[in-house]
C-alpha positions in Angstrom: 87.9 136.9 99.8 88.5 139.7 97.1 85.8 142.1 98.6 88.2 141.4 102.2 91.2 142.0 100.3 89.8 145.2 98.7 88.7 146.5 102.6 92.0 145.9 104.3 94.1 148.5 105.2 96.7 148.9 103.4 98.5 149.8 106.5 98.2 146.7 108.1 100.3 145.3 105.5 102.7 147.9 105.9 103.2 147.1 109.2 103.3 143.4 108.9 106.6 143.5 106.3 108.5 145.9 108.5 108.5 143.2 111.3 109.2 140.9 108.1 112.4 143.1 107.5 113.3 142.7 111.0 113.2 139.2 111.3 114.8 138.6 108.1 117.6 141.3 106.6 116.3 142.2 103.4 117.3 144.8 101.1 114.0 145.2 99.3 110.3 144.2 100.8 107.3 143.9 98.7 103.8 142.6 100.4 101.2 142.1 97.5 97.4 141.0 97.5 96.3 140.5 93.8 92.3 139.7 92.6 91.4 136.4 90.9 93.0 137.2 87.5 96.7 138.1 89.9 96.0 142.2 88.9 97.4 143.9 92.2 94.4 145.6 94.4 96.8 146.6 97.3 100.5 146.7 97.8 103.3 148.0 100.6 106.9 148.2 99.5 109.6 149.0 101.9 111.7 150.8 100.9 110.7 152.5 97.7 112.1 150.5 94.6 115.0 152.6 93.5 116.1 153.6 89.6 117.2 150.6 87.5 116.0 147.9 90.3 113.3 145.9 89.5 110.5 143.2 90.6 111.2 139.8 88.9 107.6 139.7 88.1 108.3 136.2 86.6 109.3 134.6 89.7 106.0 136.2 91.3 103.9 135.0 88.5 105.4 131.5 89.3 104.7 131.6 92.8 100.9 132.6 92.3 100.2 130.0 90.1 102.0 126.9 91.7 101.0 128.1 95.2 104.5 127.0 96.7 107.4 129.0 98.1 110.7 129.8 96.0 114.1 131.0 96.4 116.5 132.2 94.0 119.6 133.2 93.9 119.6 135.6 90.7 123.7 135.6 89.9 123.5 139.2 87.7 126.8 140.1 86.5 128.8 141.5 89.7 125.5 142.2 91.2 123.9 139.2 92.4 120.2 139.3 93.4 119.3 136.6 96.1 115.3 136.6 96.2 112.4 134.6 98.6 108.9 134.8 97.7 106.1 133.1 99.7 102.4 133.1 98.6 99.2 134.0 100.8 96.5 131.2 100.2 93.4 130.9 101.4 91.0 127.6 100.1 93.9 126.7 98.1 93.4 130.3 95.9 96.5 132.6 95.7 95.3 136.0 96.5 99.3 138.0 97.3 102.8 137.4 98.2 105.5 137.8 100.5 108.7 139.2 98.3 112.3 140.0 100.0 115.3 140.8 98.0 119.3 141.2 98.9 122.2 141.2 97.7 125.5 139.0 98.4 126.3 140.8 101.6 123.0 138.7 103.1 123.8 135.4 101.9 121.0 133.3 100.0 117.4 133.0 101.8 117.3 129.7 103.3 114.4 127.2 104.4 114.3 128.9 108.2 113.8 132.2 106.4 110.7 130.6 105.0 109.3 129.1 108.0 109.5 132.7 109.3 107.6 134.4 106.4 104.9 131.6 106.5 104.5 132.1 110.6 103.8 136.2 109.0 101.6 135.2 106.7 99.0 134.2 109.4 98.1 137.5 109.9 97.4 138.5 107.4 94.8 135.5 106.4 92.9 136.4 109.9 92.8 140.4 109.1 90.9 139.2 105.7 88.7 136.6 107.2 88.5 139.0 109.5 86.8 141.7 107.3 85.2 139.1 105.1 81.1 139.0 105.9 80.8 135.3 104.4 82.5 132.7 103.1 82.0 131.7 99.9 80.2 128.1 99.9 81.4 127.4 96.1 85.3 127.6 97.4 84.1 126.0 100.3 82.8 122.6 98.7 85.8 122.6 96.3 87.8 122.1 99.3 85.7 119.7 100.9 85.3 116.9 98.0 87.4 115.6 95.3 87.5 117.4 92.0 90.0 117.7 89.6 92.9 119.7 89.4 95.7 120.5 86.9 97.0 122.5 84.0 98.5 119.9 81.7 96.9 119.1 77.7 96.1 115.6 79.0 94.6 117.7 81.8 92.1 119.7 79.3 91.5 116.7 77.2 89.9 114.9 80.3 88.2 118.4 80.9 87.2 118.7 77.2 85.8 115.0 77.4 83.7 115.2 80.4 82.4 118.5 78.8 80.9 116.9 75.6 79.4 113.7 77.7 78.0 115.2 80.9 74.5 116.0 78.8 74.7 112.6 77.3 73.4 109.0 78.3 75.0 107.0 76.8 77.8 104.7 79.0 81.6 106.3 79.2 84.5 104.1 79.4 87.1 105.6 82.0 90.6 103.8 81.7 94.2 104.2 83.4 96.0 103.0 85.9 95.0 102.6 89.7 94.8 106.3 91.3 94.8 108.2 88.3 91.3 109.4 89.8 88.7 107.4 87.7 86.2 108.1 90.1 86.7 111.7 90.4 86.2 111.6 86.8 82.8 109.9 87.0 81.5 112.0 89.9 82.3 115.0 87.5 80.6 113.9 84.4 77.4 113.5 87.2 77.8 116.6 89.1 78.2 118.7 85.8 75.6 116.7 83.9 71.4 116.6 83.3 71.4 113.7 86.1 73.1 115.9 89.1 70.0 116.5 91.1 69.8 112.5 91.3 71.9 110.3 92.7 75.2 108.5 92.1 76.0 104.7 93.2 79.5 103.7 92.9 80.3 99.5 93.2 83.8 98.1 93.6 83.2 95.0 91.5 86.6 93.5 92.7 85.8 94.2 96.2 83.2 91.7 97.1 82.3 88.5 96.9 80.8 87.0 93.3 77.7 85.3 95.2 77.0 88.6 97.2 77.5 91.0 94.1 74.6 89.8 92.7 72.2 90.7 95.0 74.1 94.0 95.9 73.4 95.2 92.1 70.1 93.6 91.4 68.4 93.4 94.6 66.4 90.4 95.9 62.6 90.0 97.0 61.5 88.7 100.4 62.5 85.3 100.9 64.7 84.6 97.8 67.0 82.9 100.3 68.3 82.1 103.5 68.4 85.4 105.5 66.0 87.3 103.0 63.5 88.1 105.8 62.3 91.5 103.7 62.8 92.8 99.7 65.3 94.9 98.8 66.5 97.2 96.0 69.6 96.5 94.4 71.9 99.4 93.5 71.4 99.8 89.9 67.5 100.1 90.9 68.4 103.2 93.6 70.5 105.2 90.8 67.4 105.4 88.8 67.5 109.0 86.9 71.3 108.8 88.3 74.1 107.8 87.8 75.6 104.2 88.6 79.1 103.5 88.3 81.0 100.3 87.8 84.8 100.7 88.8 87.2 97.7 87.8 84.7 95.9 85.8 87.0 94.1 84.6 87.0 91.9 87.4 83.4 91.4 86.8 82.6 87.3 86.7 81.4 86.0 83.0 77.8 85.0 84.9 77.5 89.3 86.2 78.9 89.9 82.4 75.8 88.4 81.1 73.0 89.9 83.3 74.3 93.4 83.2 74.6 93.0 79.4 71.0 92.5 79.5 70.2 95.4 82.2 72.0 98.0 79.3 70.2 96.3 76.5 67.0 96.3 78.0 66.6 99.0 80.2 65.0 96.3 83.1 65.8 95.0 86.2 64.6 91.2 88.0 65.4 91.0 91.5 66.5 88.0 92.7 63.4 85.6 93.3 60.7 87.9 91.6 59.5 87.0 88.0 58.1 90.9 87.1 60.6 93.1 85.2 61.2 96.6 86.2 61.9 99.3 83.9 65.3 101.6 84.8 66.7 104.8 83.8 70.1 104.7 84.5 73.1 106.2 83.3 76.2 103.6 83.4 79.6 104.6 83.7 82.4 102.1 84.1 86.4 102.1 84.5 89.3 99.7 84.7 92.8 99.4 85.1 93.2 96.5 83.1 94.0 96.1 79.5 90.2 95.3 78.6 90.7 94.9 74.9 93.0 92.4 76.0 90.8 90.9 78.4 88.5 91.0 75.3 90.7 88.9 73.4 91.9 86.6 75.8 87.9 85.4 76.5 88.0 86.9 80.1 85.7 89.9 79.2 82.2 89.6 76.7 82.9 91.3 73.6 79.5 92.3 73.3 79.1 93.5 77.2 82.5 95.3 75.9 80.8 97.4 73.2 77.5 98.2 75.1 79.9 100.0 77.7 82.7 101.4 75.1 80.7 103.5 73.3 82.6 106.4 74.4 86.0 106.4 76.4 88.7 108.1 77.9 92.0 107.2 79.1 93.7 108.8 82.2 97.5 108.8 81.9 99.4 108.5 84.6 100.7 111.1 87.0 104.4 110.4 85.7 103.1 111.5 82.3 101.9 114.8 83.6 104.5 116.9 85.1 103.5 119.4 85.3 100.5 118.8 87.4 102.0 118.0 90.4 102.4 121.4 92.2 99.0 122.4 91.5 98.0 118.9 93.0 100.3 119.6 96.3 98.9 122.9 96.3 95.4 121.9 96.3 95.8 118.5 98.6 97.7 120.4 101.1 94.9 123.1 101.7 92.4 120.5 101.9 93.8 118.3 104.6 95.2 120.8 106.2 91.4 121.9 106.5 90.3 118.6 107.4 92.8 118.3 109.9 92.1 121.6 111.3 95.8 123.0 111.4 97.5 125.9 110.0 98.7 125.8 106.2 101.9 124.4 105.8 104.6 124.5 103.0 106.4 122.4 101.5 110.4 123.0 100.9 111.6 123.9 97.5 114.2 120.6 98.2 111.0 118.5 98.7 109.1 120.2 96.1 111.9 119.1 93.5 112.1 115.5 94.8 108.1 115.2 94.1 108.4 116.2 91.2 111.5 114.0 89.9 109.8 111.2 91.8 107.7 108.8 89.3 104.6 108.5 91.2 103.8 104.7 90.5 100.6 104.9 93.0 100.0 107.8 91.3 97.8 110.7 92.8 96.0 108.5 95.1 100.0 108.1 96.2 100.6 111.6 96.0 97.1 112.2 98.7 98.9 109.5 101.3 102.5 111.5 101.2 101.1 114.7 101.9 98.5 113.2 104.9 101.1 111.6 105.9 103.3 114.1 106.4 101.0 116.8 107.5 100.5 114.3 110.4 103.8 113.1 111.4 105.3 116.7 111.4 102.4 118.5 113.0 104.2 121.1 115.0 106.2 122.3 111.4 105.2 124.6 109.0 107.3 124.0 106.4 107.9 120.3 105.3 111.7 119.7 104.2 112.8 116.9 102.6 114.0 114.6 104.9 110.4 114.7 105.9 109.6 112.3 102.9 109.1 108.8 102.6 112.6 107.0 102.2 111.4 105.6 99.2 110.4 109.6 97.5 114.2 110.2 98.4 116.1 107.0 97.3 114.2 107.5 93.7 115.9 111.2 93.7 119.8 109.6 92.9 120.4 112.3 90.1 120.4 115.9 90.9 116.8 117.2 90.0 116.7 121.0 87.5 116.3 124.0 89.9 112.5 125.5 89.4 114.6 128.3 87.6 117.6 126.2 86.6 118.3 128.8 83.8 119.9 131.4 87.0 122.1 128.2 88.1 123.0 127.1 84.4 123.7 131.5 83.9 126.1 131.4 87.4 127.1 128.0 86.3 128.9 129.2 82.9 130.3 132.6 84.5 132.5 130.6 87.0 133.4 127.7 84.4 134.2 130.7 81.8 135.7 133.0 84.5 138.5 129.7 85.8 139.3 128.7 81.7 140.1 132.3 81.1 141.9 132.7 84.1 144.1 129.5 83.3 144.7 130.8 79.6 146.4 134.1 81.0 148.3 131.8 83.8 146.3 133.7 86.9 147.1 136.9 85.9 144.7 139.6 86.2 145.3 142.4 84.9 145.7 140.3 81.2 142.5 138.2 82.0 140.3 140.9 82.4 141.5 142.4 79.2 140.9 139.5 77.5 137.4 138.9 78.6 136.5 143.1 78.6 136.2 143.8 82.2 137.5 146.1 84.7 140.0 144.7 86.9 137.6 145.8 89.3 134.7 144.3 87.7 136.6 140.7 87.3 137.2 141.2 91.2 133.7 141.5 91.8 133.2 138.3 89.3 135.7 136.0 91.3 134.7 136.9 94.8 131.2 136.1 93.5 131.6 133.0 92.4 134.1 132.0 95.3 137.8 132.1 93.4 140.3 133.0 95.2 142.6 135.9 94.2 146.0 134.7 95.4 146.2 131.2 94.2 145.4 128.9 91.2 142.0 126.9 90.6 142.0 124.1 89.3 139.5 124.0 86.1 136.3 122.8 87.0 
């Protein structure tokens, strides 16, 4: 995608933002395509920025790295700034921007103008793919399977974990809640470890039935019972030089406890109905959501099945407890199924954006996955998801107003018409003594009150 970016003609962009400028009144146009470290390879701005107006560079930054569509409305004193900015993505990378700027005269960018600059922004993705000789199979696979995504600590501790075990065999503990991504954490260590080129087995011990687990894991020769009419491998057996992973073994029965104990201990396997042992080299990795120490103490787990498998551990908080996570997740989820589903990239809102994020996630990213599938789904024909989209449940949590993605701007516009009505009731509504007071112009308070919406021939009440 970079070498694309590098050949496209600058014009092309050029022409694509004066159509932009067309379709949405702006003062100030800026189309961007930026390299994988977000250094600018190729720009059009229309017109040329003039002396002492600037870029907020910080609201781009923003944009780039959360992947997601914002709009501001900058309130400068008596010059307010009203700004959209859309990202270009392509397999769930950043690689420019869409940035329009007015002033009050235009109003503030709404959700329509976004749907607009998102319908532009196909273009430009097929002029790139367009000039693009290959795709890049690395970007591809990342779209195409699970892996982990985020930019939290408890995001790098995971990270930092799965770095220091990959090389290791000895069994990791994975704990947290259901959908935290426990399995995505296991297939990581495997893919990123000595055993990749070998293969990984994955077993829902909770999932099926005690009498048929044991055969499913340990395998059974011909004629061990009813039905056994040839011999077969269990799983444990087919992960040899792999990886074989155990997820909610808590729910493992005491019998299962016993003869998997064994199986670590000894490095051997006995099929059902066979009397030879045979030797394994397998890598064990098992996860919960249960308290297991307190399974532990309660006598519902082995103690000493407990500290063959919790030799090393990590825990996987919850998606509540990481934040800051979420619109990297949305970013990444919606490129994928969007992918899968073989439609046209979507966005979501920046009103739905901020009811995910003040939502608590209690199904946590496996929750997360099912909202965005779902939605992607039921609004098909829409490229931009508002928030009435969402699940009733998403928008009943949301009873308190959620913090603006730049809630400093609305605090700043918040304080200049609470200051601008308490000075104006100290000087009984006159003018001429308010803007003294406060060291304006007359003119320059006019400019302040029509801002903020106060009129000029009649008393406010405070607010």
């Amino acid at each position: 995608m970079v070498q694309s970016v590098k050949e496209m003609n600058t014009s092309s962009l050029g022409k694509i933002l004066d159509v932009v400028m067309q379709e949405i009144p702006s003062r100030l146009g800026w189309i961007f395509l930026v390299d994988q470290k977000n250094r600018i390879i190729g720009q059009e701005v229309r017109p040329a920025v003039q002396a002492g107006e600037r870029l907020r560079i910080e609201i781009v930054k923003d944009v780039l790295e959360n992947g997601h569509p914002l709009i501001v409305s900058d309130q400068h004193l008596g010059m307010p700034d009203n700004i959209v900015c859309l990202p270009l993505i392509d397999k769930g990378k950043s690689f420019g921007g869409i940035y329009l700027m007015r002033g009050a005269v235009g109003g503030v960018y709404s959700n329509r103008d976004i749907e607009v600059l998102a319908a532009f922004a196909r273009p430009v993705n097929v002029i790139l793919k367009a000039n693009s000789s290959q795709k890049s199979p690395s970007q591809a696979v990342g779209l195409n399977s699970s892996r982990l995504v985020g930019k939290s600590q408890d995001f790098f501790r995971v990270l930092h974990f799965i770095d220091c075990v990959k090389n290791n065999d000895v069994p990791v503990f994975i704990s947290g809640e259901s959908g935290t991504g426990k399995e995505v954490v296991a297939r990581t260590i495997h893919n990123s470890g000595s055993r990749k080129a070998r293969r990984f087995i994955a077993i829902n011990c909770g999932a099926i039935p005690d009498h048929l687990l044991e055969s499913e894991l340990f395998g059974y020769a011909r004629g061990a019972f009813t039905g056994a009419v040839k011999e077969k491998p269990g799983l444990i057996e087919e992960a040899d030089q792999g990886t074989f992973f155990l997820d909610e073994i808590g729910d493992l029965s005491p019998p299962l406890q016993a003869k998997l104990l064994r199986v670590i201990q000894e490095k051997e396997i006995r099929r059902i109905g066979e009397n030879r042992m045979r030797l394994i080299d397998v890598r064990f990795i098992s996860a919960t959501n249960k308290d297991i120490e307190k399974e532990v103490s309660e006598g519902h787990f082995r103690e000493d099945l407990y500290y063959r498998l919790h030799i090393v551990s990590v825990n996987l908080p919850p998606l509540r407890k990481r934040k800051e996570d979420i619109l990297i997740l949305v970013n990444y989820l919606v490129e994928k199924y969007c992918c899968e589903l073989k439609r046209d990239r979507i966005h979501f809102s920046p009103e739905a954006l901020q009811l995910l994020l003040s939502y608590s996630w209690p199904g946590n990213v496996r929750e997360l996955q099912n909202e965005i599938q779902r939605c992607l789904i039921l609004f098909w024909d829409d490229n931009l998801i508002r928030e009435e989209y969402l699940s009733k449940k998403i928008q009943k949590k949301n009873e308190k107003p959620v913090i603006h993605l730049y809630d400093y701007f609305h605090a700043k516009a918040e304080f200049e018409k609470r200051f601008l009505n308490e000075a104006l009731a100290r000087s009984d509504y006159n003018k001429t003594r308010t803007a003294e007071e406060i060291g304006l112009s007359r003119q320059g308070l006019f400019k302040l009150m029509k801002k903020h919406g106060i009129l000029a021939d009649q008393k406010i009440e405070r607010i």
